[in-house]
VMD Tcl script that draws the C-alpha trace (Angstrom):
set ca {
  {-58.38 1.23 59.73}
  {-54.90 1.98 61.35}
  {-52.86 5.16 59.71}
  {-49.86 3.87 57.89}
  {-48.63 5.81 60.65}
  {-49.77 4.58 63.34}
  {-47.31 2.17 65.70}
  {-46.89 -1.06 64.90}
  {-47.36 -3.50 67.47}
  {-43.28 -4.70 67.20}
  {-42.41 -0.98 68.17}
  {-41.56 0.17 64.34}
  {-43.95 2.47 62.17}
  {-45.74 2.29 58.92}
  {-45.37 4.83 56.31}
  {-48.27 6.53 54.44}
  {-48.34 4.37 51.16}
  {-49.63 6.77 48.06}
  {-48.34 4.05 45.52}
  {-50.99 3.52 43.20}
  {-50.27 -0.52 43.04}
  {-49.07 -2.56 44.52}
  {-51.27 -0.37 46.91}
  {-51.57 -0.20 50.74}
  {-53.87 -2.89 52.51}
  {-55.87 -2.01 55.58}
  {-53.75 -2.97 58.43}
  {-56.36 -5.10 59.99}
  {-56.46 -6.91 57.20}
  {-52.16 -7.69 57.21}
  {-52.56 -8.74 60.82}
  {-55.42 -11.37 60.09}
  {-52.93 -12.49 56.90}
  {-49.94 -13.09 58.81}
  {-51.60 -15.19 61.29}
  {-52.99 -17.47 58.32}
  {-49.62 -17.66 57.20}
  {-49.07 -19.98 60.25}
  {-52.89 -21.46 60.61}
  {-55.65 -21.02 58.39}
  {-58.93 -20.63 60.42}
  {-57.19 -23.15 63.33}
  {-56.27 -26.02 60.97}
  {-53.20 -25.94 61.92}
  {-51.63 -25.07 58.33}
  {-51.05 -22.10 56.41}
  {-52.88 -20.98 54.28}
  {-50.03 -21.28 51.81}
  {-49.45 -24.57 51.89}
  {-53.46 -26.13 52.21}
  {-54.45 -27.72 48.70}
  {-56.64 -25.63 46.48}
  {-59.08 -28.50 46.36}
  {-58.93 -29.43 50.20}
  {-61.86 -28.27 52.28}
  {-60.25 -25.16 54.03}
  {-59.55 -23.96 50.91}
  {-62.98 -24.11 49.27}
  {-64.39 -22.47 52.24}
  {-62.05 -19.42 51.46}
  {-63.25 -19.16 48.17}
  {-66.80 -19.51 49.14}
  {-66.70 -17.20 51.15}
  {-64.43 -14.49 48.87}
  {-67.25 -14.88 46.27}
  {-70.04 -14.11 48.73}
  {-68.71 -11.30 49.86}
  {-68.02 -9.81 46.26}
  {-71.74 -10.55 45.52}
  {-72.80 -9.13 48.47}
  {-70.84 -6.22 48.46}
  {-70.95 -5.32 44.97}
  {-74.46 -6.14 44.74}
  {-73.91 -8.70 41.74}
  {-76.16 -11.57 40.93}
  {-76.27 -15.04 39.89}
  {-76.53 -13.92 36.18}
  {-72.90 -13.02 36.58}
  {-69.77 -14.95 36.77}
  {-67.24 -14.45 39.37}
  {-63.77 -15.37 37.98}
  {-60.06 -15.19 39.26}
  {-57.27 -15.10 36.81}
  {-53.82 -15.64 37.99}
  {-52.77 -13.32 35.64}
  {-53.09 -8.79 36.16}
  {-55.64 -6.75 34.03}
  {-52.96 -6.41 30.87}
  {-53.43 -10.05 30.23}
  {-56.98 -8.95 29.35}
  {-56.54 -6.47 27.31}
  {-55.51 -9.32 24.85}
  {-57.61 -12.24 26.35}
  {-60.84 -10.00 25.30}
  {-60.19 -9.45 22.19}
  {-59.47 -12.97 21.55}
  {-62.15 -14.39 22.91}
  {-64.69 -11.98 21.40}
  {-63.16 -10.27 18.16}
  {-62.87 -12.20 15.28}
  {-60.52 -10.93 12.42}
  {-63.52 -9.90 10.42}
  {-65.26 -8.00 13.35}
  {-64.92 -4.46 14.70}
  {-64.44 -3.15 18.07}
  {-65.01 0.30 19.50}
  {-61.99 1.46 21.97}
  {-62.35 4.65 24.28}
  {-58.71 5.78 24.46}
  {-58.88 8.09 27.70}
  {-55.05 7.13 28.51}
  {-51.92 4.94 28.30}
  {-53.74 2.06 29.77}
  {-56.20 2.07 27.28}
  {-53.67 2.90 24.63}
  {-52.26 -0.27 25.34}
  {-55.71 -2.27 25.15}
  {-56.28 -0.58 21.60}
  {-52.42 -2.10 20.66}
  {-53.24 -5.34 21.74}
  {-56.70 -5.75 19.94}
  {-55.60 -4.79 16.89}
  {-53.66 -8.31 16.50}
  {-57.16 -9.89 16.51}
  {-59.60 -7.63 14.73}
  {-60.54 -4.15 13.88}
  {-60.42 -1.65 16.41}
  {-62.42 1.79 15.92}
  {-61.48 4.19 18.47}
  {-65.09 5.92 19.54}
  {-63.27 8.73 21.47}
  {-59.71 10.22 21.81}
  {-58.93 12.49 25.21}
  {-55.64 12.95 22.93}
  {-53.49 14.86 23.05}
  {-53.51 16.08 27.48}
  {-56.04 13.20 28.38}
  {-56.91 16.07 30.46}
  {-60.50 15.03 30.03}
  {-63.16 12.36 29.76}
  {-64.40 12.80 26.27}
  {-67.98 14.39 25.94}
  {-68.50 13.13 22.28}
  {-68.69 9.24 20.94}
  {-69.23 7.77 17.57}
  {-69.70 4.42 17.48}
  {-68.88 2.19 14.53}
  {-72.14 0.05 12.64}
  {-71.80 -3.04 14.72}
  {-69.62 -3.26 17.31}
  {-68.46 -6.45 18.93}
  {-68.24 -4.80 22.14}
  {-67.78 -1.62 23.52}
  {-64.37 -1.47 25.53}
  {-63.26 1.34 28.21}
  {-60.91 1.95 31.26}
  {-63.01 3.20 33.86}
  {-60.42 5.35 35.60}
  {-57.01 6.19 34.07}
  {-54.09 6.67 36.98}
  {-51.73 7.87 35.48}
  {-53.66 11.27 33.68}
  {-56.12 11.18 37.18}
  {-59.57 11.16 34.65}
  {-62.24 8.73 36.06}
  {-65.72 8.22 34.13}
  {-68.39 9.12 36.36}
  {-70.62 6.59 34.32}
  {-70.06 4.68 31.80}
  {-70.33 5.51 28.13}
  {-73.74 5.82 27.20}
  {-76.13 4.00 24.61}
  {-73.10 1.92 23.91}
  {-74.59 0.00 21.31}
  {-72.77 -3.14 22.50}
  {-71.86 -4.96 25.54}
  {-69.31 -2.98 27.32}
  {-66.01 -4.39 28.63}
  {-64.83 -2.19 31.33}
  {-60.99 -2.26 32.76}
  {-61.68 -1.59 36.21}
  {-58.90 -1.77 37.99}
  {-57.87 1.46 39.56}
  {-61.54 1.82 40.97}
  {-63.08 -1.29 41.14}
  {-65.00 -1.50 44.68}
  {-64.12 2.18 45.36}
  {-67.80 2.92 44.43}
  {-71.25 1.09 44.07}
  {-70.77 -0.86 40.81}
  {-72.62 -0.05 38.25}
  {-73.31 -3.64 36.11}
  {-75.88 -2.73 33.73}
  {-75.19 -3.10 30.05}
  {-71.82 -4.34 31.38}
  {-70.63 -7.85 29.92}
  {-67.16 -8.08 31.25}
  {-65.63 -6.11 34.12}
  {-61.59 -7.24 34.85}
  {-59.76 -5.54 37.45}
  {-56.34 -6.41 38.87}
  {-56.38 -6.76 42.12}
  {-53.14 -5.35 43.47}
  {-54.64 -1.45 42.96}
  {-57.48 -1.73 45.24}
  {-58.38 -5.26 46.29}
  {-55.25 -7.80 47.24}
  {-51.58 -8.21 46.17}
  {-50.47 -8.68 42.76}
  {-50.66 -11.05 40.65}
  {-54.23 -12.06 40.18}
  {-57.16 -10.64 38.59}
  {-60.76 -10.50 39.40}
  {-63.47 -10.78 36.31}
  {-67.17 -10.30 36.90}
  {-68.44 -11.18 33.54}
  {-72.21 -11.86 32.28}
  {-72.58 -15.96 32.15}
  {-74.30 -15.55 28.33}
  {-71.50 -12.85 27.32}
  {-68.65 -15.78 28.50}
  {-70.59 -18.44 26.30}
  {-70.31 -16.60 23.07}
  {-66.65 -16.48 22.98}
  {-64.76 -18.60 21.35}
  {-64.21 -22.26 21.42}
  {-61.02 -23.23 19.71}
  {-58.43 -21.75 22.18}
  {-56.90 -23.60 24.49}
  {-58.90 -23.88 27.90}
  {-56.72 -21.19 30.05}
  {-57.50 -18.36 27.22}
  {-61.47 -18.89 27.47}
  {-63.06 -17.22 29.99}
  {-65.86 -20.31 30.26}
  {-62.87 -22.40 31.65}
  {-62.32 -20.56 35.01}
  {-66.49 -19.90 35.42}
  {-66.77 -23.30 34.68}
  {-64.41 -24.86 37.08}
  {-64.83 -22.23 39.63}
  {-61.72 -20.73 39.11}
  {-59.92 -24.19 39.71}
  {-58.76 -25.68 36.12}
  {-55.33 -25.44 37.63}
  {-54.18 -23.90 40.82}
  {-54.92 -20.44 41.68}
  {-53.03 -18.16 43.48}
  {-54.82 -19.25 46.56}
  {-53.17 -16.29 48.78}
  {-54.09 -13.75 46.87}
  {-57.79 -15.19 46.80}
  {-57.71 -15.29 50.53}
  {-56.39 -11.67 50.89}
  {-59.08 -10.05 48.28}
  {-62.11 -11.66 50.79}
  {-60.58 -10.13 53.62}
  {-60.05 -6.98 51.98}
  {-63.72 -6.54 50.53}
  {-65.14 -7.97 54.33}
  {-63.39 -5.19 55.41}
  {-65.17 -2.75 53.01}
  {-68.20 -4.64 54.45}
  {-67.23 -3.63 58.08}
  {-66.93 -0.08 56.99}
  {-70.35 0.36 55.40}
  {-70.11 -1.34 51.72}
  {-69.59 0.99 48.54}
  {-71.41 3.78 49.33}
  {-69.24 4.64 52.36}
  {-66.34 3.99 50.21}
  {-67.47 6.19 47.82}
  {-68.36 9.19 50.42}
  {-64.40 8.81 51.45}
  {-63.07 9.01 48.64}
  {-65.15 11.84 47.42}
  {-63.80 14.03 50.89}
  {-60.30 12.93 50.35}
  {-59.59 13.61 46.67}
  {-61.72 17.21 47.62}
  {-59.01 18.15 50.16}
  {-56.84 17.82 47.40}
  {-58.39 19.56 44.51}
  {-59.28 22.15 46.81}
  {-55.67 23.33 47.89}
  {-54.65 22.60 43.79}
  {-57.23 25.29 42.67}
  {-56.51 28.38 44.94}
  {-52.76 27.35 44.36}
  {-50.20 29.74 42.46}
  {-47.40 27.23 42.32}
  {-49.50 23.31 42.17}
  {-51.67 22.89 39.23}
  {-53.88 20.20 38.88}
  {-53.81 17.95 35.13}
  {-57.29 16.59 35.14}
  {-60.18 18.81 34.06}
  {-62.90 19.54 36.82}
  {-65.66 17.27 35.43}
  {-63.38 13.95 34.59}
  {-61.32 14.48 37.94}
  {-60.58 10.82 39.48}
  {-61.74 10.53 42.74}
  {-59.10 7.69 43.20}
  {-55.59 9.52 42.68}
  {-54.98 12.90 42.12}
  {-52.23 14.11 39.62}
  {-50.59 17.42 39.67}
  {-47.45 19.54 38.79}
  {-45.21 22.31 40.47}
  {-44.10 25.49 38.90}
  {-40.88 24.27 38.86}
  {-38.79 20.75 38.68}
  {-37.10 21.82 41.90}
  {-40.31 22.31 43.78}
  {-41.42 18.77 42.49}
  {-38.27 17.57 44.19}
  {-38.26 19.59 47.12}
  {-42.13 18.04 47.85}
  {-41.07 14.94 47.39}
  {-38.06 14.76 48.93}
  {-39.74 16.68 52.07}
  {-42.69 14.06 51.66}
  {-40.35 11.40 52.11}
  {-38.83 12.83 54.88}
  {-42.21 12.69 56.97}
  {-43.40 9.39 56.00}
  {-45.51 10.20 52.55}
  {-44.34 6.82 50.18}
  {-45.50 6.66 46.81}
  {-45.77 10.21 45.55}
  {-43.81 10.62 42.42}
  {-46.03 9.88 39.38}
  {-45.57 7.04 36.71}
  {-42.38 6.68 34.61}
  {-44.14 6.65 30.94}
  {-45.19 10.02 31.99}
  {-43.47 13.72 32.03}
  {-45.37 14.22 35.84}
  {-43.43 14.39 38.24}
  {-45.97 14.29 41.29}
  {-48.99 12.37 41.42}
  {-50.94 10.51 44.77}
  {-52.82 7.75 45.34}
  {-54.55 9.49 47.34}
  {-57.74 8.72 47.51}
  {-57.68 4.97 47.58}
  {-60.89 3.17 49.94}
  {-58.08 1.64 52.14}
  {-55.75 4.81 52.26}
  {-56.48 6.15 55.62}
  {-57.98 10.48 55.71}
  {-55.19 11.02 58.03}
  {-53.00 10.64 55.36}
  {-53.98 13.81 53.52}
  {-54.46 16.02 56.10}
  {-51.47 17.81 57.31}
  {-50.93 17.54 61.30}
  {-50.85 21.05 62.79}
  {-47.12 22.42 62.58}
  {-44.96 25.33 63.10}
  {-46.70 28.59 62.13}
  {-43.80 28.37 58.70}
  {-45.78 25.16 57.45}
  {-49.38 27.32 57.43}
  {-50.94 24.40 59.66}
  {-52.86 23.78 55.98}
  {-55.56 20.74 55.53}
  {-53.52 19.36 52.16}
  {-50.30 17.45 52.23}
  {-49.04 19.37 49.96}
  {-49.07 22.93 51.87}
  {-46.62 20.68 54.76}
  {-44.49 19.46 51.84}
  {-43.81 22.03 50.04}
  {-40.86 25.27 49.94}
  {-41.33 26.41 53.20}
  {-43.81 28.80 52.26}
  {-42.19 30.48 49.59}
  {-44.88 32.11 47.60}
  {-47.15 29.72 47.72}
  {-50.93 30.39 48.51}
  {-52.49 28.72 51.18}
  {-55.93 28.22 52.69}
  {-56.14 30.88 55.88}
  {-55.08 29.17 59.02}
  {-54.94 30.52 63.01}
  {-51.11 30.25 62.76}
  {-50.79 33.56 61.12}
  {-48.49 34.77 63.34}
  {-45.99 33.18 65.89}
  {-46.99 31.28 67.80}
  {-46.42 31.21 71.98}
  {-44.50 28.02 71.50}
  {-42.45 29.56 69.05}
  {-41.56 32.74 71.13}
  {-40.39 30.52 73.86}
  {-38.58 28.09 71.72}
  {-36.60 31.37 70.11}
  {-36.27 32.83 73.80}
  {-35.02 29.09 74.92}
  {-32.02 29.18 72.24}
  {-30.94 32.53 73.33}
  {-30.23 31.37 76.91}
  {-28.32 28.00 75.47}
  {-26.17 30.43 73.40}
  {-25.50 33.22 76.43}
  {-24.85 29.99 78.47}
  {-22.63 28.65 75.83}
  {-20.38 31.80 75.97}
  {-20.46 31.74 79.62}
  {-19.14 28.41 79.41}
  {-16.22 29.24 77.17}
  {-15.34 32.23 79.70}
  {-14.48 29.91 82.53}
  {-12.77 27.17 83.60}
  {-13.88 23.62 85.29}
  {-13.97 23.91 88.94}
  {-16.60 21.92 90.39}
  {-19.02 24.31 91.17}
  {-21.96 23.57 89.57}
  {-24.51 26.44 87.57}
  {-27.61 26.25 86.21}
  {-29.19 27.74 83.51}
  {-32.99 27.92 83.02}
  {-34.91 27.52 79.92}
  {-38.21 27.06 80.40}
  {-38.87 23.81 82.33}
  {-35.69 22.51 81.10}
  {-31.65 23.12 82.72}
  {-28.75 22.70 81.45}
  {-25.67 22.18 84.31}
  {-22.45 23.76 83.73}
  {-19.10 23.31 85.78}
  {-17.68 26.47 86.00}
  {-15.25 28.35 87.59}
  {-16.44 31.89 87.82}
  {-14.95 35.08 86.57}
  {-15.61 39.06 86.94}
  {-19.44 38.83 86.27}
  {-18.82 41.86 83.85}
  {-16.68 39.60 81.48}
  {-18.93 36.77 81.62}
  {-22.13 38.54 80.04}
  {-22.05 39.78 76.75}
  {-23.71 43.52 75.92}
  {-26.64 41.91 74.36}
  {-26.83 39.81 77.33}
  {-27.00 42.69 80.14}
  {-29.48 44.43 77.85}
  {-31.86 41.28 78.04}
  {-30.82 41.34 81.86}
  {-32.62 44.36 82.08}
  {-35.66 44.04 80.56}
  {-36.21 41.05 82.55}
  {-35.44 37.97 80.77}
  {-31.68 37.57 81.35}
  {-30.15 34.22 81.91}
  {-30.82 33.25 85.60}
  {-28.10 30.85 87.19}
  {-28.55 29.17 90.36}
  {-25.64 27.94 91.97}
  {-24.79 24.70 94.11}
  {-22.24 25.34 96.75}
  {-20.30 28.62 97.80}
  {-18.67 30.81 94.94}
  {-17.55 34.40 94.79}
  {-16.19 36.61 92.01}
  {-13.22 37.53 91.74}
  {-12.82 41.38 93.11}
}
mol new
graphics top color blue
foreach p $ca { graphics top sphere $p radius 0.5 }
foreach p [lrange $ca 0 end-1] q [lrange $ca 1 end] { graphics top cylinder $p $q radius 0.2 }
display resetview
């Protein structure tokens, strides 16, 4: 896909978007979207304003749920839903759909997110929390302990704002798990098994905000309950295909281009394999650090978004004011939270480019990790060996270039307008002075002679006849 940097057709340029949702869209995929603002697949209305029960419509959502099915590699035995709603509407539609007041549920509370899914079930049922990363959520927990019969087995596949992913899901759960997937849904291959209910919302890694996407076991949905009204059972929308009243068509159009996109690109695996090399170029520079420290624990490290610290508060706001400065959106972590810094850096559509630091002046270290170009200009801070050791060629003509503007500065200042016209050479590049010419003697400064004579003293050439004065 295009860098967030990269030129934009109209002449203006994208910024590198590290927000972890609403999250940055594969530019490829915003072109295609403006055009169906205008005309949907050349019928000659936007997609916006076609009925969600027309044809052109129902071919968009045909084709969305193929390509989730495809690319996620999920069969008929599952349901694929879209909720006009974002994943924290689930974390009370699950409970009440599937815990009854009498019935326990076991919660794995890895973070806020899952904090707040814990909250919410407790208004429905009993809630027994299996494993607690409390008090750092540093870390995946190793240990569970499941209650006697759980209703269902309920976890948050990656947490964003601690930066702990699962790398599979809880073991021998010895119910149907219900996973919140929504910081890494379609980042990786999915992994359905034992899985009843997956919700994600879509705005993190799939489409815009506002909608949800739920791949949920057909036989899970039916034993849910029966009494609530249609829009808070989950066998309404597989029912009805997702149509019992009108969806947020839009965002159902975006999320197929999105995961066609991930198609183009080579399908989960290649996501995966991305993700892995970006979030490592991070990590990396964190570890051999003296001044960035990463939070998560290697072992539960998210491959999706990376948080970290500075030594200091000032150094936080140097980065990110720095980051800002060179076109790095998105960087300063989540408000609940005492982090100051955190990326989404590893999303599927955020492009490599993005985390890898062009080669700079020999001061920036030339490092592979944003965070080395960022940062105080290397002030103590530890960096991963580069070739720009030492100045570089550039450099020593760019220093040697100023000192001929300021000795033709002075020169300047020692004369008066007269028409004839002087040079001075800098490299490739002149600068023309009107001058009237004084006792050469007066004109150069001591430092100036000195340079004179070891061979790189200002050189003038001159337009037109001029003499000193004797």
């Amino acid at each position: 896909m295009s860098s967030g940097a990269d030129a934009a057709s109209d002449g203006g340029r994208r910024k590198l978007n590290f927000s972890s949702g609403p999250a940055v869209l594969p530019e490829q995929v915003l072109r295609r979207a403006q055009q169906a603002l205008i005309d949907l697949d050349g019928s000659g209305i936007g997609i916006l304003e076609h009925s969600h029960r027309g044809p052109e419509f129902a071919r968009v959502l045909e084709r969305t749920e193929a390509a989730i099915r495809e690319v996620g590699g999920i069969d008929d035995s599952f349901a694929i839903l879209f909720v006009t709603a974002g994943a924290t509407h689930h974390f009370s539609m699950v409970p009440q759909s599937f815990l009854a007041e009498d019935q326990t549920a076991d919660y794995c509370h890895t973070g806020v997110w899952s904090g707040k899914a814990i909250d919410e079930a407790r208004r429905y049922g009993i809630v027994h929390v299996a494993c607690s990363g409390e008090p750092e959520f540093a870390a995946i927990p190793a240990t569970l302990t499941w209650s006697a019969s759980p209703r269902y087995v309920h976890y948050t596949s990656n947490e964003t704002i601690y930066g702990t992913q699962w790398t599979a899901p809880p073991a021998a759960a010895p119910a149907p798990l219900v996973c919140d997937a929504s910081s890494d849904v379609f980042s990786r291959p999915l992994a359905l098994a034992n899985h009843g209910l997956i919700y994600a919302g879509a705005q993190k890694n799939l489409g815009p905000s506002g909608i949800s996407l739920v791949i949920a076991r057909k036989d899970f949905i039916e034993t849910g309950r029966k009494d609530l009204p249609p829009l808070a059972q989950y066998r309404t929308f597989a029912r009805e295909h997702s149509l019992h009243n009108t969806p947020n068509t839009f965002a159902i159009y975006v999320i197929g281009e999105v995961v066609a996109w991930i198609r183009e690109q080579g399908g989960l695996t290649e996501m995966a394999a991305r993700n892995t090399r970006k979030a490592s170029l991070l990590y990396d520079f964190l570890d051999q650090s003296k001044r960035w420290r990463g939070h998560a624990r290697p072992g539960s490290r998210s491959m999706m978004n990376v948080t970290f610290r500075g030594a200091t508060k000032e150094l936080e706001e140097t980065m990110l004011s720095r980051a800002e400065e060179r076109g790095m959106s998105g960087l300063r972590g989540h408000r609940s939270t005492s982090s100051s810094s955190s990326t989404r850096s590893s999303a599927p559509r955020q492009p490599e480019r993005g985390l890898r630091a062009e080669r700079g002046p020999a001061r920036w270290g030339g490092g592979s990790a944003f965070v080395s170009r960022v940062t105080a200009e290397g002030r103590n801070v530890q960096r991963p060996p580069t070739q720009h050791s030492t100045p570089c060629a550039t450099q020593r003509t760019a220093v040697e270039a100023t000192a001929r503007r300021k000795a033709a500065r002075r020169l300047a200042r020692a004369v008066t307008p007269l028409g004839t016209t002087v040079s001075t050479r800098a490299g490739a590049r002149s600068t023309p002075l009107c001058i009237r010419v004084a006792r050469m003697s007066e004109i150069l400064s001591r430092p100036a002679r000195r340079r004179a004579r070891r061979g790189r003293a200002l050189r003038a050439t001159c337009s037109g006849a001029w003499r000193p004065h004797s």
